[in-house]
C-alpha positions as CSV (number, residue, x, y, z in Angstrom):
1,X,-23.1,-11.6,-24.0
2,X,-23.7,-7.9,-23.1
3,X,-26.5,-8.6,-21.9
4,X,-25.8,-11.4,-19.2
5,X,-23.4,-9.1,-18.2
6,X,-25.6,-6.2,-17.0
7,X,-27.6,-8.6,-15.5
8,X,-24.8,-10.6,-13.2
9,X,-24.0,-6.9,-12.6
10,X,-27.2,-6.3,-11.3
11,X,-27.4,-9.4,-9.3
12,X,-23.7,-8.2,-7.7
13,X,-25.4,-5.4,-7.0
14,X,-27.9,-6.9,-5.1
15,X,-25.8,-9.3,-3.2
16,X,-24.4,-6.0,-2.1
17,X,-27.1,-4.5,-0.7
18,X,-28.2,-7.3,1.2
19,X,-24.6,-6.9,2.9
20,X,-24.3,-10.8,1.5
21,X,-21.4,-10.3,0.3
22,X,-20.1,-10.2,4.3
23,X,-22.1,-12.3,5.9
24,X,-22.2,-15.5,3.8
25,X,-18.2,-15.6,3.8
26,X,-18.0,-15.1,7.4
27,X,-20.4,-18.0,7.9
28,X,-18.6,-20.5,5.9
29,X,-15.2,-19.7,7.7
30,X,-16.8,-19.9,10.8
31,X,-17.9,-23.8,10.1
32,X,-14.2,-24.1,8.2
33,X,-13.3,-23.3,11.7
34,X,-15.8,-24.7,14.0
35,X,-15.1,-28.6,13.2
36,X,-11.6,-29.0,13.6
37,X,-11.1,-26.7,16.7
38,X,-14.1,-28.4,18.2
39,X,-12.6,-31.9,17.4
40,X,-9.1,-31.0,18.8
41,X,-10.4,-29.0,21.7
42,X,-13.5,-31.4,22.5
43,X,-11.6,-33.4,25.5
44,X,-9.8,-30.4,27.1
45,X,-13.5,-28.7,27.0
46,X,-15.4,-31.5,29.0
47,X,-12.8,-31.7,31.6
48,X,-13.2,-28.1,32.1
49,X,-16.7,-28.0,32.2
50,X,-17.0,-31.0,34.6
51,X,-15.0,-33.8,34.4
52,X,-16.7,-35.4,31.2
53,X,-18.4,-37.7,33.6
54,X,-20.4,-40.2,32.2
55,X,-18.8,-39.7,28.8
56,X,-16.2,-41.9,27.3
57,X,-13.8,-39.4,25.0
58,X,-11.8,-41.4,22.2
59,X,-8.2,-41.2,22.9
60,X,-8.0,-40.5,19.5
61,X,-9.7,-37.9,18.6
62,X,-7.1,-35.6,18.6
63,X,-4.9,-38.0,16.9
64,X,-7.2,-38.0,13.6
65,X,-5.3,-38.0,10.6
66,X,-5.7,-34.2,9.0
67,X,-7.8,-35.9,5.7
68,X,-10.3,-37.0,8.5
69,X,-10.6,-34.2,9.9
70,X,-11.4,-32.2,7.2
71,X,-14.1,-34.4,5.7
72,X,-16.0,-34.2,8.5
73,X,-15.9,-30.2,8.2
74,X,-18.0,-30.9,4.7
75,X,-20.0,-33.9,6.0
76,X,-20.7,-32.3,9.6
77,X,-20.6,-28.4,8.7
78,X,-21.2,-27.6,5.4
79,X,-23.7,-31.1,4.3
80,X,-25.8,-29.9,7.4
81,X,-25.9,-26.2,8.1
82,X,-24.5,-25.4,5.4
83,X,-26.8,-26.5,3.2
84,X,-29.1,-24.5,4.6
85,X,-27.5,-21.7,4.8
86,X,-27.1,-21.4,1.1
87,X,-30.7,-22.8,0.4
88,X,-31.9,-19.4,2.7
89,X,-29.0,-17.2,1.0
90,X,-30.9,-17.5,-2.4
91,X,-34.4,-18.9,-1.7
92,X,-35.8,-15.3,-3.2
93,X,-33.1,-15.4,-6.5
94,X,-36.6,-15.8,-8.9
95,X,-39.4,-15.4,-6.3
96,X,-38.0,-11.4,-5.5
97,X,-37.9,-10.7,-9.1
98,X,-41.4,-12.1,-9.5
99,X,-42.8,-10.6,-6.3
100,X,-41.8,-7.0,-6.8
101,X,-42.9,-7.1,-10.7
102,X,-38.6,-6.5,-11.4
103,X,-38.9,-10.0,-14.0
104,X,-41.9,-8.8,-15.6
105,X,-39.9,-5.4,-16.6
106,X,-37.2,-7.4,-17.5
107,X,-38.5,-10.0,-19.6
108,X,-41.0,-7.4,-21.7
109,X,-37.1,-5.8,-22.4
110,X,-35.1,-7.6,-25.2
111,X,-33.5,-9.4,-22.7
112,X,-33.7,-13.4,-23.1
113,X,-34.7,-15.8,-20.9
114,X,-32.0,-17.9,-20.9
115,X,-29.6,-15.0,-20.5
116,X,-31.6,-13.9,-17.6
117,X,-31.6,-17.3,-16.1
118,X,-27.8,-18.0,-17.0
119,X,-27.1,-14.2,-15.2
120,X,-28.6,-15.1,-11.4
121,X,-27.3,-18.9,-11.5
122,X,-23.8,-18.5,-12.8
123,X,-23.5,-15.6,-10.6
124,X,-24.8,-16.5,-7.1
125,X,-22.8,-20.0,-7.9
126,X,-19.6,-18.7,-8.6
127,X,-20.4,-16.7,-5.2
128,X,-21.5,-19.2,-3.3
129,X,-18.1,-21.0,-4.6
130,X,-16.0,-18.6,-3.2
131,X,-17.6,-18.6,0.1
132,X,-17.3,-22.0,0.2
133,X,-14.1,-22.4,-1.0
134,X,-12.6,-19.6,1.3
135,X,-14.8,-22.0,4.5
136,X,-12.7,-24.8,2.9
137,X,-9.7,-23.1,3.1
138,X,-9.6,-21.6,6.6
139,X,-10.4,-25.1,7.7
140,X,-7.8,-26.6,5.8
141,X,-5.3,-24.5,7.6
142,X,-6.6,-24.9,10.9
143,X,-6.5,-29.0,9.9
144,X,-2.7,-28.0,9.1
145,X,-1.6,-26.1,11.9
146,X,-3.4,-29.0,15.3
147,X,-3.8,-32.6,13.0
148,X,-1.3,-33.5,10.1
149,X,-1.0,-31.8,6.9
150,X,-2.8,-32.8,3.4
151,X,-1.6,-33.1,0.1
152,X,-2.5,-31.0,-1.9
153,X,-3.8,-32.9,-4.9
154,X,-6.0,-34.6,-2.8
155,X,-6.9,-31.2,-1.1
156,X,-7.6,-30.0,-4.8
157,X,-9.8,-33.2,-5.8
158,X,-12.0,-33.2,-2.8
159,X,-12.7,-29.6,-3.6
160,X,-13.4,-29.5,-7.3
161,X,-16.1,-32.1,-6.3
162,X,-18.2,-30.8,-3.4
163,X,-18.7,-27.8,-5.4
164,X,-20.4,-30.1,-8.0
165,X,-22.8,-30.8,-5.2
166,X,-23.1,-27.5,-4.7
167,X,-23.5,-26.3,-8.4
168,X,-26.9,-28.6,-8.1
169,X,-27.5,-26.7,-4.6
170,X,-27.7,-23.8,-6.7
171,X,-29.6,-24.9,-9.5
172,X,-32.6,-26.6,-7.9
173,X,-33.3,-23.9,-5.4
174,X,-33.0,-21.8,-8.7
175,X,-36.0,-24.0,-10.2
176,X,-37.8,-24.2,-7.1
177,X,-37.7,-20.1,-6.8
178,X,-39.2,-19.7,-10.1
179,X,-42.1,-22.1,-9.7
180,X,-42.9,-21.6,-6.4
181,X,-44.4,-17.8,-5.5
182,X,-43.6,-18.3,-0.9
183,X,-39.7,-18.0,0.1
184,X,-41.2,-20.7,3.0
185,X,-42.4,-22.8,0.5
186,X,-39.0,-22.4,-1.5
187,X,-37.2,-23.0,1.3
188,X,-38.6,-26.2,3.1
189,X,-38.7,-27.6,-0.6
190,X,-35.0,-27.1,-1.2
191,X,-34.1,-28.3,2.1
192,X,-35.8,-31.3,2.9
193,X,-34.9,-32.5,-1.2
194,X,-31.8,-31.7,-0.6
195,X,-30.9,-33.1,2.5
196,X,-32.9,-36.5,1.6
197,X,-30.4,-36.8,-1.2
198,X,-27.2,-36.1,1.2
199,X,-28.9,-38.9,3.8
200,X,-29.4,-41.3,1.6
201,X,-25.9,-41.2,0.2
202,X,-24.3,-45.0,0.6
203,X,-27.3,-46.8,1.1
204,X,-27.3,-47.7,-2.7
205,X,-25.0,-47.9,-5.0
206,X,-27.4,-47.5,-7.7
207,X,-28.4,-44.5,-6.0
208,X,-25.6,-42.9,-5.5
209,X,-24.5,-43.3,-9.5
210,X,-27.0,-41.1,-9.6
211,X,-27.5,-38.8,-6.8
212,X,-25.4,-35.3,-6.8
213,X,-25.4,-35.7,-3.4
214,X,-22.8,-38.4,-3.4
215,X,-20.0,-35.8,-5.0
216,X,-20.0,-34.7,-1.3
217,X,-19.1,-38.6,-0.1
218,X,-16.7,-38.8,-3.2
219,X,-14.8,-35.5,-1.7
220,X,-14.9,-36.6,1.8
221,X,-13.3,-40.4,0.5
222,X,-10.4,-38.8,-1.3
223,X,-9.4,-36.9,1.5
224,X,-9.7,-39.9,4.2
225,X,-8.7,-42.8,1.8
226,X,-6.6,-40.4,-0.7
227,X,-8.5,-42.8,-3.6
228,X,-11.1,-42.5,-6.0
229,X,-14.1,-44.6,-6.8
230,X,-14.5,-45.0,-10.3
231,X,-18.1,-44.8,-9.4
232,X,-17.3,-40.9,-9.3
233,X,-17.4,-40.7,-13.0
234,X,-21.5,-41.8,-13.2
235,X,-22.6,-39.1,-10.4
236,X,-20.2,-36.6,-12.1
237,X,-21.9,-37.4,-15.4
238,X,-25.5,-37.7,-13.2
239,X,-24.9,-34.2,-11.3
240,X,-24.0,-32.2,-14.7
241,X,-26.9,-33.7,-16.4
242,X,-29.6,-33.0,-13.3
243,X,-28.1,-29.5,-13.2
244,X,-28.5,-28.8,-16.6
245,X,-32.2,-30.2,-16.8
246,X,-33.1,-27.9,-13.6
247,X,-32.1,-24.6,-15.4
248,X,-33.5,-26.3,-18.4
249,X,-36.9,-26.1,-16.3
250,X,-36.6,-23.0,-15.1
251,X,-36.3,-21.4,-18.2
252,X,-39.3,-23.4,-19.8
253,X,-41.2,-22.5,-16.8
254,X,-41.0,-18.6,-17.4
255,X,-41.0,-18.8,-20.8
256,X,-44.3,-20.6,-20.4
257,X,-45.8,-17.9,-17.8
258,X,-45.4,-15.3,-20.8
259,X,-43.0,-13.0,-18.8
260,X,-41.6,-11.8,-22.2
261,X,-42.4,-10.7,-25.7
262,X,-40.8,-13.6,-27.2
């Protein structure tokens, strides 16, 4: 246990030298923001700029319910450049440590691999959870204060899923890092997979059982239909499972590359 420790300290550490620590928060509450300003403000803004000819504006647009409003900020903000966002955030958590020889000195140390696998995931997740979470939040409010309030169970729910996406975000850009030795390479993997899987979300719903990219349209139905499908309960199972075998496959990879004395 001491051991992960010192090593989520280090990666803290590094987070703070990269100044991400300040830039991946602001980004997230800047798309908390950006979707339900933008909806409320959208009409207003085309008249200003010109009229809106040529553009028919739903009347109600500003009269969307404050659920609806807020599952678009996941599905139009954080499913889309979001994604990315994190995908770039921690494209180098293995590739770095391979590139500059730092996993090498680590592994030859009696340090595990597992513990040094468990140390950058569980870490840069439970980051990446609170930027998230704070984006969520700051939209949440701004949902509260122009459309109609939430409650907070469902507020909760919605939540507690999307970062179950997001806890696969993490753990297959994780396996990608350590396989691949290009942060390009990393990065147009991670993406393209990962946004396939968000786009093909409700075209099956064989697929989605198993698709982590569905806990995203499971969040997004509670807070516009304030229900749950009791499909939820296959990609919950699905997402756990694919998240466990992708750290299971970065560990086996390294371990297999003879990075350590073990």
């Amino acid at each position: 246990m001491s051991t992960f420790i010192v090593l989520a300290k280090k990666e803290v550490a590094q987070m703070v030298r990269e100044y991400k620590i300040i830039w991946l928060p602001l980004v997230f509450i800047f798309l908390g923001i950006t979707q339900p300003v933008v909806t409320y403000y959208l009409p207003d803004i085309l008249k200003a700029v010109g009229g809106g000819q040529g553009i028919t504006i739903d009347p109600s647009m500003a009269a969307q319910n404050g659920g609806e409003v807020l599952a678009s900020t996941l599905g139009s903000q954080f499913d889309q450049l979001g994604i990315m966002i994190i995908i770039v955030s921690i494209m180098g958590i293995i590739q770095s440590d391979k590139a500059n020889g730092m996993l090498a000195f680590i592994l030859t140390r009696p340090v595990k691999v597992s513990s040094y696998i468990y140390g950058k995931i569980i870490s840069n997740y439970l980051f990446v959870t609170f930027c998230v979470t704070i984006g969520y939040l700051v939209s949440y409010l701004y949902v509260y204060l122009l459309f109609t309030s939430i409650h907070f169970i469902d507020f909760l729910a919605a939540l507690l899923f999307y970062l179950l996406w997001v806890l696969f975000i993490v753990s297959f850009t994780t396996m990608i890092s350590t396989i691949f030795n290009s942060q390009g390479i990393i990065a147009l993997i991670s993406i393209v997979f990962l946004l396939v899987c968000r786009v093909i979300v409700g075209l099956s719903s064989v697929i989605d059982k198993i698709n982590p990219a569905s806990m995203s349209k499971y969040a997004m139905d509670i807070l516009v239909l304030g229900t749950v499908n009791p499909d939820v309960i296959w990609a919950l199972i699905s997402t756990i499972l694919l998240s466990a075998l992708t750290i299971m496959a970065a560990n086996k990879w390294i371990s297999k590359k003879k990075y350590s004395n073990e």
